[in-house]
N, C-alpha and C positions, 0 to 999 in steps of 0.2 A: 506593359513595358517594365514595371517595378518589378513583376516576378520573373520577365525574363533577365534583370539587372541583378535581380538578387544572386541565383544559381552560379553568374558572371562573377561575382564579388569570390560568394564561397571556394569556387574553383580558382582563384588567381591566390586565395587566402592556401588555398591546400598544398598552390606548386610550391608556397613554399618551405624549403627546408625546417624540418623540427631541428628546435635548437636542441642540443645535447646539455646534461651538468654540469655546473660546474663541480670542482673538487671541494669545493667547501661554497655554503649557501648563504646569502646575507640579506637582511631584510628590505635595504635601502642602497642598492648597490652604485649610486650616480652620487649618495652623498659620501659614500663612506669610500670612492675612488677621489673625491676630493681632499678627504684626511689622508687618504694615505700619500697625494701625490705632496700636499702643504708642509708634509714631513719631510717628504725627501726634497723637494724644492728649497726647503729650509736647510738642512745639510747641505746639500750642493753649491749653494750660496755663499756658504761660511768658509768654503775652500778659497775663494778671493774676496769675497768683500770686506775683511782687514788689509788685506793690500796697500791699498790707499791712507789708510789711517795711521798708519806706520809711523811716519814722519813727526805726527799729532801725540803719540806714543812713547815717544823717546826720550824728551823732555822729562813729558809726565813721571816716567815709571824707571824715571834714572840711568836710562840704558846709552848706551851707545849706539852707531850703524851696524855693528857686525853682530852686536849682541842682541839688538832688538828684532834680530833673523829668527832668534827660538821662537818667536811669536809661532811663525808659518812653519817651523820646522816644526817643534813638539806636535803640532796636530799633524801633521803628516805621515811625522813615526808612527804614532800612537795608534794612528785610524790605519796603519800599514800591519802594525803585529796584532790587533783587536781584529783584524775581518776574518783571517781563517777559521777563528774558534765559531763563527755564526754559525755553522751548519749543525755541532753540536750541541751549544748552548739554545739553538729551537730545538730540537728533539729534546733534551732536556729539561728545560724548563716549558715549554708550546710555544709555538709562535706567536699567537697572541700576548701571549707573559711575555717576552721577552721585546717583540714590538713597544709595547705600552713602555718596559721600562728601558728599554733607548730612548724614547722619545723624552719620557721624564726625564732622562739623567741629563741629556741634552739643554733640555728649559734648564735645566738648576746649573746646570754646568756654566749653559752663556749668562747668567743673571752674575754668578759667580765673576766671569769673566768682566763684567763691568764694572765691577767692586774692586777688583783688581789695584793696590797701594805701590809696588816695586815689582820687578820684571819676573821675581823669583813667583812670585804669587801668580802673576797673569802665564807662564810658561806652566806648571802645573794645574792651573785650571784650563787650561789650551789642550794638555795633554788630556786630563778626563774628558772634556767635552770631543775630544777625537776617537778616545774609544766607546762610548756611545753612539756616535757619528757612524762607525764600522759599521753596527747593526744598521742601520736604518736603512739604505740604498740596497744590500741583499734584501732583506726583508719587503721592502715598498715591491720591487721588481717580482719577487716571487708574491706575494697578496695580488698584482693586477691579472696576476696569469691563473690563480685558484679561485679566484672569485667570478670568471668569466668563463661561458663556455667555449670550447676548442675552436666553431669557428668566431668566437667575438677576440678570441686573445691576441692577433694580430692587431685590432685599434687599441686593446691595451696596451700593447709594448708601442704603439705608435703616440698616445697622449705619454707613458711613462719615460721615453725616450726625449720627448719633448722637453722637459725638465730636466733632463740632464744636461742636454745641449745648448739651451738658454737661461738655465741658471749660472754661468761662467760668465754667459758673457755681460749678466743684468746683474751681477754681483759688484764689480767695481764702479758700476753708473749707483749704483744706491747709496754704495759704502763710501762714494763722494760725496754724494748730497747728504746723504745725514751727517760725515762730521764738517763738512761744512756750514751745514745749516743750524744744527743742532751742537753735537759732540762725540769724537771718536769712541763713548762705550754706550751710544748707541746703536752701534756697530752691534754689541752684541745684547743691549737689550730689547732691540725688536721682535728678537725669537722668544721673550716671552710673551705673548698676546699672541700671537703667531701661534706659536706651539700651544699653548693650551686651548684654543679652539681646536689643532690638531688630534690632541688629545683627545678631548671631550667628542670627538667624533669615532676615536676608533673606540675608545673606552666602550662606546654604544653599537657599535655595527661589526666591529673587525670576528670575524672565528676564528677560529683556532684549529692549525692540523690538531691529531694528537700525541700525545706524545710517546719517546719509543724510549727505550732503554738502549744505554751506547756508551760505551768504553772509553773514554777520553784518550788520547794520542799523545800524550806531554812529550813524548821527548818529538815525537814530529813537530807539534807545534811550538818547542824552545828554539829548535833550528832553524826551521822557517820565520821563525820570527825574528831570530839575530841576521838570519840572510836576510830579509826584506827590508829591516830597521837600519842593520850595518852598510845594506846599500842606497837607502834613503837616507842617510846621515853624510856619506861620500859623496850624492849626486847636490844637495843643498850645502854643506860646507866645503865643497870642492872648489869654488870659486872663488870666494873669500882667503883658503888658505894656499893657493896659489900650485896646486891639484897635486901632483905624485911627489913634488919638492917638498911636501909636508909628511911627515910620518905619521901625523892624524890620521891621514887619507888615506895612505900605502895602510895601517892595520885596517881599519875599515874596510879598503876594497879585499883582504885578503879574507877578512873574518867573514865578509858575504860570500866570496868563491870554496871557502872551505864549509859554510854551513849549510849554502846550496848543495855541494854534492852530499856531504852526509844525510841531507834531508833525502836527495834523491835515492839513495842505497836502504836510509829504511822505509820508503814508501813501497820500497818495489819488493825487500823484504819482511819489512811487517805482518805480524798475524794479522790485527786490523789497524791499519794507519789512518791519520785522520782525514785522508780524504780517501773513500774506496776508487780501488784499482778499477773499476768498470769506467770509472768516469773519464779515464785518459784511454779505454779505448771507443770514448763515441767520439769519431773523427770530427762532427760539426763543433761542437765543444772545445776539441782542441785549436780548430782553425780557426774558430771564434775567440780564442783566448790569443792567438797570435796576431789575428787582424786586430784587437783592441788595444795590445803595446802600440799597432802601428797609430791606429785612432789617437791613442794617448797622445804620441807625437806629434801628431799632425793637426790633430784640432789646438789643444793646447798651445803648443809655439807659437803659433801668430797671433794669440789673442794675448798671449807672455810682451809678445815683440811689438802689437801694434800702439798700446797707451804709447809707450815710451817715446816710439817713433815722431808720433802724432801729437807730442807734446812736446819734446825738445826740440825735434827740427821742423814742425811747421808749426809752433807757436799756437796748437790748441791748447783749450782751458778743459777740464775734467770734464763737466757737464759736454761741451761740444765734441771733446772723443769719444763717449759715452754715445750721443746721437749718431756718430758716423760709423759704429760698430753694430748698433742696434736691425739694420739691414741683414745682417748676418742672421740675428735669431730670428725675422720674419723668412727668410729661406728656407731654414733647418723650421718652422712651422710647416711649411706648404706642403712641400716634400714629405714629411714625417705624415699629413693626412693621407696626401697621394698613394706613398709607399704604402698606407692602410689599404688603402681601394683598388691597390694593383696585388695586390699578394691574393694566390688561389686565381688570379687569372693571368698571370704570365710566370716564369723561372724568375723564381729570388735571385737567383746566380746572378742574371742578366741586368735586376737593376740595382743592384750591388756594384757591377763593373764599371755600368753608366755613372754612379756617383762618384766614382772615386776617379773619372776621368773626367766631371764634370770637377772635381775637389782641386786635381792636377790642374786642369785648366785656369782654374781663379788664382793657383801658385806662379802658373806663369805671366798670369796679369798683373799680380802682383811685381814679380821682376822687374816688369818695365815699367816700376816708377820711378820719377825723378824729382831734385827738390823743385821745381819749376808747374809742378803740376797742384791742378784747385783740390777740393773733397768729391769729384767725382769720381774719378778712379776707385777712391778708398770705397765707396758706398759701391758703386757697380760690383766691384770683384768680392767684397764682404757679401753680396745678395749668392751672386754665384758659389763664392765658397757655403754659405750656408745650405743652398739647394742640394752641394754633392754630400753634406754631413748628414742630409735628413735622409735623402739614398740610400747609403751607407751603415748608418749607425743601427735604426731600428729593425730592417732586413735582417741584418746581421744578428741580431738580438733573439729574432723571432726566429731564423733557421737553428743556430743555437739548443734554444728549446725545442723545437721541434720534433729531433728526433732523440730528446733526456725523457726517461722516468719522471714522474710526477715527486719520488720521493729523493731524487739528485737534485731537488729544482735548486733545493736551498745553498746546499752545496757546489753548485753549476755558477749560481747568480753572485758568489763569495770567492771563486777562483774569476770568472770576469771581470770583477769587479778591480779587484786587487791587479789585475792584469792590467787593465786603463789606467789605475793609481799609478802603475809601476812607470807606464810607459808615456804620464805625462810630466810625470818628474823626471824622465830620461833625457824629453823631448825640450822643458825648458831650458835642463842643466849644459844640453847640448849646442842649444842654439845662443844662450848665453856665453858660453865659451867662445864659440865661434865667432861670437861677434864684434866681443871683447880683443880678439887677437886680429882677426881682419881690418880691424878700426886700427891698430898697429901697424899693420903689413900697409894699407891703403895710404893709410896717412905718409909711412914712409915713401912709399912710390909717388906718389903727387905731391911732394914737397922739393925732392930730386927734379921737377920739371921746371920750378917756379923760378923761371931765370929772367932778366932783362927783358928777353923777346917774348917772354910769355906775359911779359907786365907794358907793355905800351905806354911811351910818357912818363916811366918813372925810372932811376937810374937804384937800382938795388945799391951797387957798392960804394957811392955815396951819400945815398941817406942815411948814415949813421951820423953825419953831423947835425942830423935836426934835433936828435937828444930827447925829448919825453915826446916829441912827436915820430920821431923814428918809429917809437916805442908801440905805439896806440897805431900805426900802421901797420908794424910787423902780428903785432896782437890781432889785428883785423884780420889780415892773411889767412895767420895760424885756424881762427875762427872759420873762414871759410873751407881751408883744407878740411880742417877737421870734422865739417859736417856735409863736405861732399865724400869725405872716409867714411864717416858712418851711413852712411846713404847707398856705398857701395855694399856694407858688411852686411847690412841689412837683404840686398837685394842678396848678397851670396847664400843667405842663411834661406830665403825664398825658393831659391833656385835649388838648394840640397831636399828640402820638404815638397818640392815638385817630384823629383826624381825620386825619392823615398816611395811616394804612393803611386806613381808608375810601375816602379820596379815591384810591388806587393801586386796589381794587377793580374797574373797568371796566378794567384794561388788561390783563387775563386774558383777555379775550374776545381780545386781538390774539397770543397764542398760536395757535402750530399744532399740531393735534391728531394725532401721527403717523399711521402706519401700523399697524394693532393687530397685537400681538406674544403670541404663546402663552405666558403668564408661568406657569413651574412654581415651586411653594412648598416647601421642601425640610419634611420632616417630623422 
């Protein structure tokens, strides 16, 4: 029986698939996928987890409401005009040198950031810490794809994907509790102990492509970078200065529309421009860099929209809107494994479609909240939105790369990237506005009804004799209009991020469906 069990083994051993190389080889590849992801975990975090601390902030470091914004804007900018040069700066210096020193610049950067005395200090440490930041997510994303072979790289983009999508939303539940528990610049000293175990892991495990000899692009990259900066300056200060009625805004929006096309006239006639011409024409690439503006939108806005929600008008505490958000990143988990385990045995196309109509779905459950409703709702529809983001997101990532050259990755991974930057600052600047002036429209319209017969038992046109009770009556009203106005804005801002990612649905079909790959599933 043992020798005829053996032959049985060796044979079930042989059907399967030889795994192929990876592009670059590493000695300890399970530990040195957790340095790379603890980095970009780490980054991705720091895009909200001052959020909250904000308020804690202001005081401190002398600022005001509108000024203590540079906080989140200078990283914003910074990590928007630092990502294009990634592609260059690895060939350049190798991508290992260059990994290592984002991640160092990053640690000294946030250490800096909690030392921080007045606003001017902590806005320029916000800014370097953003252009370190650049590097890290191109680079993390292109290290899980080089270190794996071709069929293991779909559950690399499926763990690296992971971290993207749940570090937004675990950012603001942390950066609550530490400064409440602790102090707001432990906000930014966690990333050290963090970061240098990060460190000390790639320092020892990470390779390195090598490196090529490449022409710098300056004037492409001064353009794209006052486009990208000058339009992330407009979509975060647009609100505050009260949007084209500002001449702030009006030069900024024009300085992005004029630096965009100039960017685009020398890419297209450049000898060599800093991003090559092959790369706009791999169609997955392209449609991938348009599905992620829509991603930016759409993931972002409701995780912008729901603290606020969840805190002003149903009276949660940070810690409990933190728990009832948290369903979301268990979704965007499941989904992100599954999508691993479904690639190479069905059309990416097709669960690509399924998520983003599974993403439409939990928008329109969202619609139908009201203030009258418990924390069910919000957990239900957060599991389901997070189900259609884990669909979605890493599919999309991994067709992407698919059908790119090994030596666009890095370059591929720095226009996507930048592409989600762009378009979840589009997404919150838009639904912010929206809300802002629906909460105006709504209010007006519901206040116009509030007559006699809408008030039973109470005589409007003469209760002004009660005098400071009149008062604390009409205050009450106002209070209630006012937070069934926002309750309507909110749901309008729901209802437009439904039909956004319905109306993107058809453009799945203009994917290309690679070459099918023997995908092994590690057990």
């Amino acid at each position: 029986m043992a020798s005829a069990a053996a032959p049985a083994r060796s044979g079930a051993a042989a059907a399967q698939p030889a795994l192929s190389k990876p592009l670059l080889a590493t000695s300890n590849r399970p530990l040195l996928t957790i340095g790379v992801m603890g980095a970009m975990v780490m980054q991705i975090l720091d895009t909200t987890i001052a959020n909250v601390a904000l308020p804690h902030m202001t005081a401190e470091l002398g600022a005001t409401n509108d000024t203590i914004t540079w906080v989140l804007t200078s990283y914003i900018v910074a990590t928007a005009i630092a990502l294009p040069a990634t592609g260059w700066l690895s060939d350049r210096l190798g991508s290992r040198n260059l990994f290592l020193i984002a991640v160092g610049g990053f640690i000294a950067a946030s250490a800096l950031c909690g030392t921080a005395v007045n606003l001017g200090e902590m806005v320029m440490f916000r800014a370097l810490q953003g252009i370190f930041a650049a590097f890290i997510n191109p680079l993390s994303q292109t290290a899980m794809i080089d270190i794996n072979p071709k069929e293991r790289q779909a559950q690399a983009m499926s763990v690296w994907g992971m971290g993207v999508m749940v570090g937004p939303i675990l950012g603001p539940v942390l950066g609550g509790y530490l400064t409440d528990n602790f102090n707001w610049r432990w906000v930014f000293y966690v990333n050290v102990p963090v970061g240098a175990l990060t460190f000390a892991i790639l320092w020892f495990l990470l390779p390195s492509r090598p490196k090529a000899e490449r022409s710098f692009d300056f004037t492409g990259f001064v353009f794209v970078g006052l486009a990208v900066s000058s339009f992330q300056l407009m979509l975060d200060r647009g609100q505050s200065q009260d949007w084209f009625s500002s001449w702030e805004i009006i030069i900024e929006g024009l300085i992005a529309i004029a630096s965009l096309w100039v960017a685009v006239v020398h890419f297209a006639t450049a000898e060599k421009p800093l991003f090559d011409r092959h790369l706009f024409k791999n169609r997955n690439l392209v449609m991938g860099m348009v599905f992620m503006v829509i991603i930016g939108i759409s993931t972002m806005a409701p995780m912008a929209l729901l603290p606020s929600m969840l805190q002003q008008l149903f009276g949660y505490s940070v810690v409990q809107t933190g728990e009832m958000m948290a369903p979301r990143g268990v979704g965007v988990l499941f989904t992100m494994w599954l999508a691993g385990r479904l690639l190479g045995k069905v059309d990416t196309r097709a669960v690509i479609a399924i998520g983003l109509i599974l993403f439409g779905w939990s928008l329109h459950m969202m619609a139908t909240w009201s203030l009258e409703m418990d924390f069910w709702p919000v957990i239900i529809s957060g599991f389901v939105q997070g189900l259609g983001m884990g669909l979605v997101f890493m599919p999309l990532n991994s067709l992407a790369f698919a059908t790119l050259e090994a030596h666009f990755r890095t370059d591929g991974s720095s226009l996507l990237n930048l592409m989600r930057s762009i378009g979840q600052s589009a997404g919150i600047s838009m639904v912010t506005v929206l809300l802002a002036r629906n909460i105006q429209v709504s209010h007006a319209d519901l206040a116009q009804h509030v007559t006699d017969k809408m008030v039973p038992g109470l005589n409007l046109t003469q209760i002004f004799q009660f005098g400071i009770v009149s008062d604390a009556v009409f205050e009450m009203m106002d209070g209630m209009i006012n937070k069934q106005a926002a309750m309507i804005a909110y749901i309008d801002d729901f209802y437009l991020m439904m039909w956004i990612t319905i109306g993107v649905l058809p453009l799945v079909l203009l994917l290309k469906k690679p070459a099918k790959i023997e995908v092994v599933h590690a057990e």
